[in-house]
VOBA-1610 file (N, C-alpha, C; in pm, whole numbers, padded with zeros to 5 digits, always signed):
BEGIN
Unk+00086-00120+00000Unk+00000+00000+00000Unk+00089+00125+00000Unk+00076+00225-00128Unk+00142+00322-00141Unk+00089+00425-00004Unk+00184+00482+00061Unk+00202+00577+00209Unk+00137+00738+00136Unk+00062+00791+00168Unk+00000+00871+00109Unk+00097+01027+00192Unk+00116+01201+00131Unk+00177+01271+00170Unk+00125+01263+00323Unk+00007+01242+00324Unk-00037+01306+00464Unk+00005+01156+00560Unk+00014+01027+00517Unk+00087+00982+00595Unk+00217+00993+00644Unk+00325+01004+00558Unk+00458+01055+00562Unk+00463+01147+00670Unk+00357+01276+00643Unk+00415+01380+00710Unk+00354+01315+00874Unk+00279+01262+00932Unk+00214+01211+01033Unk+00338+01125+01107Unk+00428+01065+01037Unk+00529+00945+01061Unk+00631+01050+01076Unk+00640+01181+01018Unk+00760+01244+01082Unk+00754+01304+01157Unk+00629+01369+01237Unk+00625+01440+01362Unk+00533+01304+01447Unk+00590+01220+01451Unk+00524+01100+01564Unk+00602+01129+01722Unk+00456+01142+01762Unk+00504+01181+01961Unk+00650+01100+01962Unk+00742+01198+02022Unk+00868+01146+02088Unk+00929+01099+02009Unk+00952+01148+01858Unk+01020+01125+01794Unk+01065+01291+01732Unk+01207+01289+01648Unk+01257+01413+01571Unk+01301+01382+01451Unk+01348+01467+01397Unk+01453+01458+01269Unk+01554+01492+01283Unk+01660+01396+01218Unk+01830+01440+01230Unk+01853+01542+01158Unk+01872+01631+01161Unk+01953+01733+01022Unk+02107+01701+00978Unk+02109+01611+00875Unk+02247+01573+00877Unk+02275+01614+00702Unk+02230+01757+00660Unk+02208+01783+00502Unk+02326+01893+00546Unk+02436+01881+00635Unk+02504+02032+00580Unk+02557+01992+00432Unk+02588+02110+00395Unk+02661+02125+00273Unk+02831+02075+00264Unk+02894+02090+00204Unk+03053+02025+00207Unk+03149+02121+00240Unk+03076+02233+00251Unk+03185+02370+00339Unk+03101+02366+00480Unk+03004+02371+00482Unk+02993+02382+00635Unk+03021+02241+00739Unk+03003+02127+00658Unk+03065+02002+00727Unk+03224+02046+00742Unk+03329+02122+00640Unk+03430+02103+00620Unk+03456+02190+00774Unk+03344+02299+00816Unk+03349+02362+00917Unk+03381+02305+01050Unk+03287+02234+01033Unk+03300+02153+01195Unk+03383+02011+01191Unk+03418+01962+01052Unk+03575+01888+01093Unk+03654+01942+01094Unk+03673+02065+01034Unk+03790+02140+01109Unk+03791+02194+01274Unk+03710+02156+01349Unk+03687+02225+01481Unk+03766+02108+01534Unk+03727+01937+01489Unk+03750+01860+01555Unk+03910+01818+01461Unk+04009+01905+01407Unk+04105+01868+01332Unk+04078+01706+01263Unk+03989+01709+01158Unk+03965+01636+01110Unk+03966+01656+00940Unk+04028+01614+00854Unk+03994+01654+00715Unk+03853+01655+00657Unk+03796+01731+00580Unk+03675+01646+00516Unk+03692+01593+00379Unk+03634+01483+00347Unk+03682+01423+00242Unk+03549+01338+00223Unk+03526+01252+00109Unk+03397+01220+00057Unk+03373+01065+00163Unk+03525+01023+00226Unk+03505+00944+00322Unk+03439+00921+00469Unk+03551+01038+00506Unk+03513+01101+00622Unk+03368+01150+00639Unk+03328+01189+00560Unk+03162+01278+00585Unk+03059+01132+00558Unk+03112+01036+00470Unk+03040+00889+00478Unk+03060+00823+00619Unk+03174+00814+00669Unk+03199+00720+00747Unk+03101+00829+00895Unk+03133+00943+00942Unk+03054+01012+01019Unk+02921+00999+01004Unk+02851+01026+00891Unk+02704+00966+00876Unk+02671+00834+00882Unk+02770+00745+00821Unk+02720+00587+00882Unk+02738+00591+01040Unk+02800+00672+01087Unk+02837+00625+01245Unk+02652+00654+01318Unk+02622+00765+01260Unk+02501+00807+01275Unk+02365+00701+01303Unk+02413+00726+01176Unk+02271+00638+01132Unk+02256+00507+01132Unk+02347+00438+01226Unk+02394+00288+01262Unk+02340+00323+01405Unk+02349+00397+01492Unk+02279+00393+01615Unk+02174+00363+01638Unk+02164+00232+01638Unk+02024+00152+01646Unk+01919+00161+01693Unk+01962+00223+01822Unk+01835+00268+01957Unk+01787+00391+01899Unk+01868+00493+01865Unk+01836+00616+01883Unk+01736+00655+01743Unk+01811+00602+01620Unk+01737+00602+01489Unk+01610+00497+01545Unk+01599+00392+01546Unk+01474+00339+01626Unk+01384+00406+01681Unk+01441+00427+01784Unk+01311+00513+01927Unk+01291+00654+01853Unk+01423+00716+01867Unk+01378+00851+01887Unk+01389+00950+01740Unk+01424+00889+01616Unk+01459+01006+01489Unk+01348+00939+01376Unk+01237+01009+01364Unk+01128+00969+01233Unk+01203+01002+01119Unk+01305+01110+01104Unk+01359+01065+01002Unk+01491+01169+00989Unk+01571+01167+00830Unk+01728+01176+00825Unk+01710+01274+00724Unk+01712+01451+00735Unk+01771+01503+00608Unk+01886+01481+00563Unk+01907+01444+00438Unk+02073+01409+00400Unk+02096+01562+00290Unk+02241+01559+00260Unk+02258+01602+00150Unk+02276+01520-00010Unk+02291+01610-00095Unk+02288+01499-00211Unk+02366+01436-00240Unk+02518+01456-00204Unk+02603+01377-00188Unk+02590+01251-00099Unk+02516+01260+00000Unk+02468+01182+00121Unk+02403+01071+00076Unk+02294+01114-00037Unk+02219+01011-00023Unk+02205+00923-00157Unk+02315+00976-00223Unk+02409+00858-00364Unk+02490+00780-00284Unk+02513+00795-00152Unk+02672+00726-00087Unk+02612+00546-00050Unk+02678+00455-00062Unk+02688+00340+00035Unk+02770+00302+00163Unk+02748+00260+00281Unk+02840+00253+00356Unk+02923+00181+00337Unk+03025+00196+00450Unk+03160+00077+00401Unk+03155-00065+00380Unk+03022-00145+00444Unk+03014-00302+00400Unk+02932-00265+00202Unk+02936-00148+00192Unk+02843-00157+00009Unk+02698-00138+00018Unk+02623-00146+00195Unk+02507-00084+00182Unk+02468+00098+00164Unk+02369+00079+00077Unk+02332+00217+00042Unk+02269+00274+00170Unk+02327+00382+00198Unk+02340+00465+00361Unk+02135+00494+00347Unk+02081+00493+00258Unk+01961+00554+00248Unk+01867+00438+00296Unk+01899+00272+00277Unk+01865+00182+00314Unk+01913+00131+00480Unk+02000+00174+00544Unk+01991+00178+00658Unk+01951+00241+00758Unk+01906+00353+00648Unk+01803+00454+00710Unk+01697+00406+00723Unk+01630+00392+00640Unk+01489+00314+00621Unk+01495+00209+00681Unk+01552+00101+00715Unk+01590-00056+00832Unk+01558-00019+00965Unk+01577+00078+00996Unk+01576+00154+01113Unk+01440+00191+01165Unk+01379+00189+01074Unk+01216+00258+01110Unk+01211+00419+01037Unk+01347+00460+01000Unk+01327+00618+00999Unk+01311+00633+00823Unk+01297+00780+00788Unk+01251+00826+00678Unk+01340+00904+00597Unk+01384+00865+00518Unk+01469+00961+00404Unk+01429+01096+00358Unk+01525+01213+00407Unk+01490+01330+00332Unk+01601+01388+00261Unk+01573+01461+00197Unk+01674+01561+00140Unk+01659+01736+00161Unk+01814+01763+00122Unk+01788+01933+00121Unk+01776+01947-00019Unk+01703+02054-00054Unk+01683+02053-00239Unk+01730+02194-00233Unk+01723+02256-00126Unk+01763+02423-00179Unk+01927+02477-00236Unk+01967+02531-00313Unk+02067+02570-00369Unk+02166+02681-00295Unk+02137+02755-00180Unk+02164+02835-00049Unk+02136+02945-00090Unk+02128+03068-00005Unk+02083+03178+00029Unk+02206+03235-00041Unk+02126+03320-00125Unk+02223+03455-00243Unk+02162+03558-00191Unk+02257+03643-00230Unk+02216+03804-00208Unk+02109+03850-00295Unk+02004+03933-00252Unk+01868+03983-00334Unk+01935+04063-00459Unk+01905+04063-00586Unk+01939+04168-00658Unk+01896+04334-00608Unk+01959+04419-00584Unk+01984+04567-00600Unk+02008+04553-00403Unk+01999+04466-00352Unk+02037+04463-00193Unk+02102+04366-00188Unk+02234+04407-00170Unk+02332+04241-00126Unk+02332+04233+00009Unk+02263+04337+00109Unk+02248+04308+00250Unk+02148+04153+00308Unk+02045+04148+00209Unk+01976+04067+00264Unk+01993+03909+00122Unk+01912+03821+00142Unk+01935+03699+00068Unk+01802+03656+00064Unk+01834+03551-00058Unk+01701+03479-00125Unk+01737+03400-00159Unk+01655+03240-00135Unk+01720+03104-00132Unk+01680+03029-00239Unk+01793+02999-00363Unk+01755+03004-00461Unk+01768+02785-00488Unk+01727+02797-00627Unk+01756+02635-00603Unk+01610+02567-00731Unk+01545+02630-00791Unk+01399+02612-00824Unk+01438+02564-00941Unk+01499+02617-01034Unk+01517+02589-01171Unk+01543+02435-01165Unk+01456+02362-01237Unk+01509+02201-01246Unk+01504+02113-01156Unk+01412+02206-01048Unk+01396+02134-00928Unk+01282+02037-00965Unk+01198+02040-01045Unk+01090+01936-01068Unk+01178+01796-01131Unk+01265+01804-01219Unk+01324+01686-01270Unk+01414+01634-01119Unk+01493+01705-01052Unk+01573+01651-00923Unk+01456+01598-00786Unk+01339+01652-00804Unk+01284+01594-00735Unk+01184+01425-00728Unk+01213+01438-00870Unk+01168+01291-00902Unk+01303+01163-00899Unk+01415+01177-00945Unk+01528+01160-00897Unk+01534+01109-00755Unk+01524+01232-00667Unk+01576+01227-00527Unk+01437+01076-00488Unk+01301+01073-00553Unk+01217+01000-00502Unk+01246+00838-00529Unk+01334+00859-00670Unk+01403+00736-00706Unk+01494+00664-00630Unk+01562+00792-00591Unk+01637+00760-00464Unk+01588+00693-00333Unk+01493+00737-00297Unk+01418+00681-00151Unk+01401+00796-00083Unk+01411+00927-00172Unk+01360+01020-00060Unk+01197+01020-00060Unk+01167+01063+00096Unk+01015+01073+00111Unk+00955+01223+00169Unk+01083+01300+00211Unk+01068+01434+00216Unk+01144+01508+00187Unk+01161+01648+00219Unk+01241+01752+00179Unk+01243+01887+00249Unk+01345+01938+00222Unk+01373+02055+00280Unk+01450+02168+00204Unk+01383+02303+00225Unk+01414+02401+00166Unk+01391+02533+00308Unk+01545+02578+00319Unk+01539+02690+00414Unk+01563+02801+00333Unk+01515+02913+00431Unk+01525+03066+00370Unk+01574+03090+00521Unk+01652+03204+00480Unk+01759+03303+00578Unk+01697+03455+00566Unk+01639+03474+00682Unk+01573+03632+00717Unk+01681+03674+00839Unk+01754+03775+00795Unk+01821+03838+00900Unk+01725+03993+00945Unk+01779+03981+01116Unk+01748+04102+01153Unk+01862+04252+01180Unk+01798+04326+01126Unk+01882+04496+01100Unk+01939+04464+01301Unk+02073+04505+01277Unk+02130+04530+01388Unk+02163+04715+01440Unk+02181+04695+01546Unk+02192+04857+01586Unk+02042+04960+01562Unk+01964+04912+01574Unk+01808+04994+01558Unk+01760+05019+01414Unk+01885+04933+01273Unk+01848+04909+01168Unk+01715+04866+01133Unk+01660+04923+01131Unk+01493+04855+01118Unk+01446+04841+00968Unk+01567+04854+00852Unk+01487+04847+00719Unk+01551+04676+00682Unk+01579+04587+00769Unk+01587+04446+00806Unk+01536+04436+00859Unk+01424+04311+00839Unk+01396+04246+00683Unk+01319+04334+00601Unk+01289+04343+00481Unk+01256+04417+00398Unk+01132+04322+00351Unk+01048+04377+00316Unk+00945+04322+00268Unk+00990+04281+00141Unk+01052+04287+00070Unk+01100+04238-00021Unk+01135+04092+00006Unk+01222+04113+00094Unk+01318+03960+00151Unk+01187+03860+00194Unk+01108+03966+00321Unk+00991+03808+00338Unk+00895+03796+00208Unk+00863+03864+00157Unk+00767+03785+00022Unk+00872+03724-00081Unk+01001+03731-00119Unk+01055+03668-00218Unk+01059+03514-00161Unk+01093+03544-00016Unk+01129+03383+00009Unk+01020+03278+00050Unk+00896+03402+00085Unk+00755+03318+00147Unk+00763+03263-00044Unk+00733+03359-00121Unk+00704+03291-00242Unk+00802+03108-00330Unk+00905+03165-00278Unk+01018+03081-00331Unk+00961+02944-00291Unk+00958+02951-00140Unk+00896+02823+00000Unk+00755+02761-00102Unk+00709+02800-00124Unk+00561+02767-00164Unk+00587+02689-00298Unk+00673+02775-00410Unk+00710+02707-00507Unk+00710+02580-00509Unk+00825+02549-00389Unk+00957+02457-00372Unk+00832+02347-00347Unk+00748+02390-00193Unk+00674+02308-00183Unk+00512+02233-00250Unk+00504+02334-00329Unk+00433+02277-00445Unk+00505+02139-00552Unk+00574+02184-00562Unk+00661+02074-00692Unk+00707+01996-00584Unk+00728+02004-00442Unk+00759+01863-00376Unk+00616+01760-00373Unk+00579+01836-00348Unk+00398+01770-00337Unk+00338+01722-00483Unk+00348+01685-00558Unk+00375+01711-00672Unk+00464+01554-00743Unk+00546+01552-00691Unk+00631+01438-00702Unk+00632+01320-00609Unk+00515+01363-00476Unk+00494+01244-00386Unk+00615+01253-00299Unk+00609+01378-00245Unk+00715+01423-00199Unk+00687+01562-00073Unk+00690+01511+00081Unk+00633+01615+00181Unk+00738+01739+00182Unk+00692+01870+00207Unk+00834+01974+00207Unk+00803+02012+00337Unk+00921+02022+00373Unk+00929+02092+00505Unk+00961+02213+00455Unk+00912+02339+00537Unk+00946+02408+00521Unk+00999+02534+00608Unk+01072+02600+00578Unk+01197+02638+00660Unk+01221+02782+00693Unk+01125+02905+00746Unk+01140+03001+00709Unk+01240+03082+00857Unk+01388+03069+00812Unk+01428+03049+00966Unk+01476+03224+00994Unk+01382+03281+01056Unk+01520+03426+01148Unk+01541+03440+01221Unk+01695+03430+01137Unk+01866+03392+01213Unk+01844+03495+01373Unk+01931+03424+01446Unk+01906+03492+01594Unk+02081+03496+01650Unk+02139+03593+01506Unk+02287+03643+01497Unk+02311+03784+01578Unk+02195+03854+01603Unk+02202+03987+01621Unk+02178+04039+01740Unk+02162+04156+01743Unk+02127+04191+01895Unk+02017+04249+01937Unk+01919+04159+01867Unk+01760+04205+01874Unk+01719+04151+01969Unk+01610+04225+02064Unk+01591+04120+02150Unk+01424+04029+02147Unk+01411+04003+02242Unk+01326+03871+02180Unk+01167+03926+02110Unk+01118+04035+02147Unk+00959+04139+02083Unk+01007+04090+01951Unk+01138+04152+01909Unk+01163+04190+01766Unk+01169+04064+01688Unk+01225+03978+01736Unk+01192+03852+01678Unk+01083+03771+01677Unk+00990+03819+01741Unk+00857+03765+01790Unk+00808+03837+01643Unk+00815+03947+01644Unk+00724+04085+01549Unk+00781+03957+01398Unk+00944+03972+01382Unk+00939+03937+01223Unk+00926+03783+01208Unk+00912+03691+01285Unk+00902+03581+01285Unk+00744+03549+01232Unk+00656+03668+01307Unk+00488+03642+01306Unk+00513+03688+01119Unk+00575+03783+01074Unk+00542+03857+01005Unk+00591+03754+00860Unk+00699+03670+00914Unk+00774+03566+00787Unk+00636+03471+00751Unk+00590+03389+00883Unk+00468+03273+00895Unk+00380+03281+00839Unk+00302+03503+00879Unk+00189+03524+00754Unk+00224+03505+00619Unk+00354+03563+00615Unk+00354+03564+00455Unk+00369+03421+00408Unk+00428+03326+00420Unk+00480+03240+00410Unk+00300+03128+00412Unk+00242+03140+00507Unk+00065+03065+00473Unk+00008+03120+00389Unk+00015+03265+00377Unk-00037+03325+00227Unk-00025+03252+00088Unk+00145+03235+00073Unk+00203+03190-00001Unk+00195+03049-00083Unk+00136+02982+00036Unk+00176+02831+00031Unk-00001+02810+00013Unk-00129+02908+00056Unk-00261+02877-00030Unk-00269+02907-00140Unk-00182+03046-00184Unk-00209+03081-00306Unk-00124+02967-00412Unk-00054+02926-00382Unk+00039+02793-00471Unk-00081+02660-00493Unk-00118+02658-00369Unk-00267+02554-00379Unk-00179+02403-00300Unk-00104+02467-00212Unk-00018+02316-00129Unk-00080+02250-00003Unk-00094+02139-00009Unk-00204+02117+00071Unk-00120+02074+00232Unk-00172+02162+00332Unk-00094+02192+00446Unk-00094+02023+00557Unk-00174+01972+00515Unk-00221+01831+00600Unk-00071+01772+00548Unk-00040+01802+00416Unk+00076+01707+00366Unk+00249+01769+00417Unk+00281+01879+00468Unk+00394+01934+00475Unk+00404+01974+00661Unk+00532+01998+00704Unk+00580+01973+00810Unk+00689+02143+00821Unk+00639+02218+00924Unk+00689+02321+00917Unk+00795+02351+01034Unk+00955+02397+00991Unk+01050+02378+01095Unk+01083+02492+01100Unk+01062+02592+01189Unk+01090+02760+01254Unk+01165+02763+01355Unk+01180+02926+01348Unk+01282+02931+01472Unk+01179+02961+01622Unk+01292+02969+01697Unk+01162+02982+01826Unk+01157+03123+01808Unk+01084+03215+01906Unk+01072+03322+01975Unk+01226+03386+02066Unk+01290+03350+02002Unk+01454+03400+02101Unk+01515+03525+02044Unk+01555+03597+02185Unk+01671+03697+02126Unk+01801+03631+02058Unk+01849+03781+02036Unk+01963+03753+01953Unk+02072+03692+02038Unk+02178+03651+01964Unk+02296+03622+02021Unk+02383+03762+02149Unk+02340+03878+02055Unk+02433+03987+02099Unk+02329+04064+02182Unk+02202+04030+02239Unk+02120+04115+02287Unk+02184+04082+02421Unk+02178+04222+02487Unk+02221+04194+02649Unk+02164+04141+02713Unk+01970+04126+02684Unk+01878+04069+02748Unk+01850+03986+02709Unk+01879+03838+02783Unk+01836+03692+02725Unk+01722+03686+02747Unk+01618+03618+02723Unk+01490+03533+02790Unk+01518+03445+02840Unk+01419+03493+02966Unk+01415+03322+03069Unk+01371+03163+02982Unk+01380+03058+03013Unk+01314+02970+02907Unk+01180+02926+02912Unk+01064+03009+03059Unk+00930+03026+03011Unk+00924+03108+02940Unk+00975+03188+02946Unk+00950+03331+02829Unk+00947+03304+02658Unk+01064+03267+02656Unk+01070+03211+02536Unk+00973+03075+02483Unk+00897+02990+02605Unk+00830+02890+02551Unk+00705+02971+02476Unk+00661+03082+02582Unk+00534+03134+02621Unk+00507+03189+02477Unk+00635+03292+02458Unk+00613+03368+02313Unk+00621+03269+02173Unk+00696+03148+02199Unk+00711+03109+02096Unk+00561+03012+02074Unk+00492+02935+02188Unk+00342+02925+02106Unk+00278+02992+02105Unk+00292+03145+02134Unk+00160+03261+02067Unk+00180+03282+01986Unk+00307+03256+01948Unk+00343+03279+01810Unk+00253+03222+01715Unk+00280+03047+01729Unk+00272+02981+01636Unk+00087+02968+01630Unk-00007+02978+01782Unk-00140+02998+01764Unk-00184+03122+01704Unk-00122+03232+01663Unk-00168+03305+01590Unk-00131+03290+01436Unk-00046+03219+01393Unk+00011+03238+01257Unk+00024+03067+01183Unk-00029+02967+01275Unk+00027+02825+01186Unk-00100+02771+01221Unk-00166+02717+01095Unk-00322+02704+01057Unk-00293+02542+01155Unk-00444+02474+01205Unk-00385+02360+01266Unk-00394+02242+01175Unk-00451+02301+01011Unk-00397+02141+00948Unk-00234+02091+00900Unk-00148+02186+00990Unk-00007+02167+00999Unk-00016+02038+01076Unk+00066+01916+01027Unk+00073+01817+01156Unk+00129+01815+01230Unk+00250+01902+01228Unk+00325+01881+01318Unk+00459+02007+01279Unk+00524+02054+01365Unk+00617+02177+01377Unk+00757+02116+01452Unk+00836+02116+01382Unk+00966+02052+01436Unk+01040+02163+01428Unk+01127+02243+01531Unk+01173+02307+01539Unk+01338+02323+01514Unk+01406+02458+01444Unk+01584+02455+01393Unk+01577+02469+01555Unk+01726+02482+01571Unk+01820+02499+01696Unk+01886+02613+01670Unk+01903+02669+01511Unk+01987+02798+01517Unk+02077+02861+01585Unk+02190+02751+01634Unk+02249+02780+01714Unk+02284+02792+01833Unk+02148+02758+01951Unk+02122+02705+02012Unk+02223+02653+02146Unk+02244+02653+02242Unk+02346+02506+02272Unk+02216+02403+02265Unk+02326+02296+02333Unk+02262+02159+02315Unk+02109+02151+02399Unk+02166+02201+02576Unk+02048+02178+02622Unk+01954+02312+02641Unk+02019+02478+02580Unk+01897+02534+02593Unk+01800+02478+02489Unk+01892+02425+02364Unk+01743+02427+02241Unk+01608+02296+02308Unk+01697+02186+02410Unk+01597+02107+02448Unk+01539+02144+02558Unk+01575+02224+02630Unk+01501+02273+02780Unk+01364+02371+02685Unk+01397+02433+02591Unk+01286+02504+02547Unk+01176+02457+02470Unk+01225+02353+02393Unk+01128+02231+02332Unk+01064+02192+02476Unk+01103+02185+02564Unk+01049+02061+02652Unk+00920+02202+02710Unk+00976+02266+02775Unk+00907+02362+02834Unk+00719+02410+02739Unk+00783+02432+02651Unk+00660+02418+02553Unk+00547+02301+02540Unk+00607+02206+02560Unk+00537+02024+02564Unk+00459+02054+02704Unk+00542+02065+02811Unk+00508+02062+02946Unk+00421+02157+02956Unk+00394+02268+02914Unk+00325+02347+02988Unk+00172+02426+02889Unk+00156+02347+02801Unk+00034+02413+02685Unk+00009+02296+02603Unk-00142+02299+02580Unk-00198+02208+02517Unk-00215+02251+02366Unk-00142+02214+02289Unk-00161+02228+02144Unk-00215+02191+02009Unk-00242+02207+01913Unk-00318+02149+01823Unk-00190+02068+01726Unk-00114+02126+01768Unk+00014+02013+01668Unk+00160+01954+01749Unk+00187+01849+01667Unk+00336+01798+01778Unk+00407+01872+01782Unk+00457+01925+01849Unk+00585+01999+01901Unk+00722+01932+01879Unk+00833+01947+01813Unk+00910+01845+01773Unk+01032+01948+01753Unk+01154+01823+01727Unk+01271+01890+01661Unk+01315+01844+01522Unk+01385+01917+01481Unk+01478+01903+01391Unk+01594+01934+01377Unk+01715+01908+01421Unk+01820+01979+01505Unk+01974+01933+01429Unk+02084+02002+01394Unk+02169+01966+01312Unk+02229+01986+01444Unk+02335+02089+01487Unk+02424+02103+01600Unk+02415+02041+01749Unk+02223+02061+01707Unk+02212+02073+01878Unk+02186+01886+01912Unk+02225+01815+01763Unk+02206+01700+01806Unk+02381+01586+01803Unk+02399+01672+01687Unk+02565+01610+01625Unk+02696+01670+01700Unk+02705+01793+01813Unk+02826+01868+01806Unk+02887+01776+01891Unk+02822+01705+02000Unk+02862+01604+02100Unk+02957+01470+02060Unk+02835+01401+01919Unk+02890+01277+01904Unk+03042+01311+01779Unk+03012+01458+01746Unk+03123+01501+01660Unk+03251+01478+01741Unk+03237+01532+01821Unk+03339+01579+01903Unk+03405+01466+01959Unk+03320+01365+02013Unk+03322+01216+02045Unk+03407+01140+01952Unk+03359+01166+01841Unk+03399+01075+01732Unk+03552+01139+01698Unk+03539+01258+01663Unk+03681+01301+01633Unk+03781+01263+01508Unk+03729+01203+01426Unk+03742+01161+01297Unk+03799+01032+01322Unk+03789+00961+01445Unk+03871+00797+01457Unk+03765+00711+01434Unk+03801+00621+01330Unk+03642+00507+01386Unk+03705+00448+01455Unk+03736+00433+01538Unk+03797+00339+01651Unk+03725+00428+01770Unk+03630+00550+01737Unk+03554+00588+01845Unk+03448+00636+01804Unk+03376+00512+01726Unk+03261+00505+01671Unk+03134+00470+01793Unk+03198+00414+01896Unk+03102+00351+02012Unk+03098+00466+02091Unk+03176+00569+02141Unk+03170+00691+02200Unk+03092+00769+02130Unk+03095+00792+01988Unk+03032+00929+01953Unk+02854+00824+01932Unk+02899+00732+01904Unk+02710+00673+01886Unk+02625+00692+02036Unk+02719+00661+02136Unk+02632+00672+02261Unk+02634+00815+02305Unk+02718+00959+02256Unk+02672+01089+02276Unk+02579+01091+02216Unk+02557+01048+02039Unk+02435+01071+01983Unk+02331+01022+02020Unk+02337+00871+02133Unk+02163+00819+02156Unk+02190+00884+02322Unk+02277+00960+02331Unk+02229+01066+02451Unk+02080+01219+02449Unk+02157+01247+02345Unk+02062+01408+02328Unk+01983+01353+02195Unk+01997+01223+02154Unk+01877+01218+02081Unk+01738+01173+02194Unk+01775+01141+02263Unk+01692+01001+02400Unk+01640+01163+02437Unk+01747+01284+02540Unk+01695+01387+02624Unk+01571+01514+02503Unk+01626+01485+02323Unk+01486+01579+02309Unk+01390+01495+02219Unk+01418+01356+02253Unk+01255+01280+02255Unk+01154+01280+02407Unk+01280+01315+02510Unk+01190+01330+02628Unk+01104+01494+02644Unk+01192+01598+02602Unk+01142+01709+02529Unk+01072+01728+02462Unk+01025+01628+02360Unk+00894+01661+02289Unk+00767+01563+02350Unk+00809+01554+02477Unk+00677+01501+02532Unk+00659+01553+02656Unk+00769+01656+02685Unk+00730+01734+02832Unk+00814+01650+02951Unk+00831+01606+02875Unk+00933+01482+03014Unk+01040+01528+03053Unk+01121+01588+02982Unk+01306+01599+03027Unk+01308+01701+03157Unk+01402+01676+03216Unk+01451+01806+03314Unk+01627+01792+03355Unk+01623+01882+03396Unk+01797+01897+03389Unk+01854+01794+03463Unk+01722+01711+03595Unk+01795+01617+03657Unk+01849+01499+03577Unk+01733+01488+03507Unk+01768+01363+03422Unk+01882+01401+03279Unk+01916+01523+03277Unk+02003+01533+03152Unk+02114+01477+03234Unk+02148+01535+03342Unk+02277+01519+03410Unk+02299+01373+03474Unk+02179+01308+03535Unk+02195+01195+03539Unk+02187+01091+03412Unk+02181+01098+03313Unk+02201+01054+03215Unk+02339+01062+03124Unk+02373+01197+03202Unk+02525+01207+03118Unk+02590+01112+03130
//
């Protein structure tokens, strides 16, 4: 029995489960093996993702499914199995990133627009050949720093609400769920109102976008940033604060035939991005799963673990079925710091 979009998307926000984000690109992977003095090479970034996605428990219990990149998901592991099939063995779900990255807007190179569309209907039938069953396409909304207030530009949120809708039309289209990604970055020193204000303001445009395309919302899976200040704002939010604003957010602006909202980490550490997932679970009754989707805030541990040796493939797998285990307990309201620490 062919799995229909709206099943897919149901199987990737399943209670107490997340998604791995393991789609960086080959400069930003090259990023973080260089943190851990590690080369990157077409090996190395295989053998790190098999280490992954071989964690039996954690892909099991706690990850519905694996964005890869496209290099990722042509690769076989080192016994000759195709890495996309041990994904799927696992219980979990094959995705891809389809977007081409964030360019500068024509006549504003301050802000960006996430390009990638041209030919995306032929690569998306491809990627389905492949075994993908979803997808992902992010857009990058920065906020004006120093009381800059002509960031974001209405320009920037309708080019990219429009782009999003595209993307996710022609995923839908090919039997294919899009996640979609409308993330602002929390680089600056805005504090948390202001990100509340352009975050509401990305979501409208961005549901506008995605009725007028005619994409049917039961079938797609939407991954945002929370309600957080910036990096450089002097004033952090407490992490009710930030739960509080980030579902008024989403009850004013995310229709409830969304199934489910898996949230970036943007940077994040490890356990604020899960103390704030959790806080949200725990404390409000919602019309959709509350979930993650987390690249750093799930890999920087078992990276670090791993260190480019497979001879410490058993260390970095048990960091990864660490903070994969603490934000499956997070998306059900369960985690607390006792148990992160007694679990360490």
């Amino acid at each position: 029995m062919t799995e229909t979009l709206h099943d897919i998307a149901q199987r990737m926000v399943a209670r107490g489960k997340g998604i791995l984000a393991a789609d960086e690109s080959s400069g930003t992977i090259k990023k973080r093996f260089d943190a851990i003095n590690t080369e990157s090479t077409q090996t190395t970034r295989r053998d790190y993702r098999e280490m992954l996605f071989r964690t039996d428990e954690a892909m099991r219990e706690y990850i519905s499914g694996v964005i890869l990149f496209d290099e990722t998901i042509r690769q076989t592991a080192q016994d000759g199995t195709p890495l996309v099939d041990i994904i799927k063995a696992a219980g979990s779900i094959p995705g891809i990133k389809v977007d081409a990255g964030a360019k500068p807007l024509a006549l504003n190179s301050s802000e960006k627009v996430t390009e990638g569309l041209d030919g995306l209907r032929e690569r998306f039938a491809e990627y389905h050949d492949l075994g993908a069953r979803f997808s992902k396409w992010r857009a990058v909304i920065e906020i004006g720093e120093g009381g800059n207030r002509s960031m974001p530009s209405h320009n920037c949120i309708h080019a990219n609400a429009h782009a999003l809708a595209r993307y996710a039309a022609l995923a839908q289209e090919q039997g294919i769920v899009p996640i979609v990604e409308p993330e602002v970055l929390m680089d600056g020193d805005h504090d948390i109102d202001t990100c509340y204000n352009v975050t509401k303001w990305a979501l409208k445009e961005l549901f506008q976008q995605l009725y007028f395309a005619g994409v049917d919302l039961e079938g797609t899976v939407l991954k945002p940033n929370m309600a957080i200040a910036g990096k450089k704002c002097t004033k952090q939010a407490s992490v009710a604060e930030v739960a509080e604003k980030t579902v008024k957010l989403l009850k004013e602006c995310v229709p409830s035939a969304v199934p489910g909202i898996v949230f970036l980490s943007g940077g994040q550490s490890d356990t604020d991005a899960t103390a704030h997932l959790n806080a949200m679970n725990a404390a409000y009754d919602l019309p959709w799963n509350l979930s993650f989707s987390y690249g750093r805030a799930l890999q920087a541990a078992p990276q670090k673990a791993w260190g480019g040796d497979n001879n410490n493939w058993s260390a970095g797998q048990a960091a990864f079925l660490h903070r994969a285990r603490m934000n499956s307990l997070a998306a059900t309201g369960n985690w607390t710091d006792q148990v992160e620490q007694e679990a360490a």
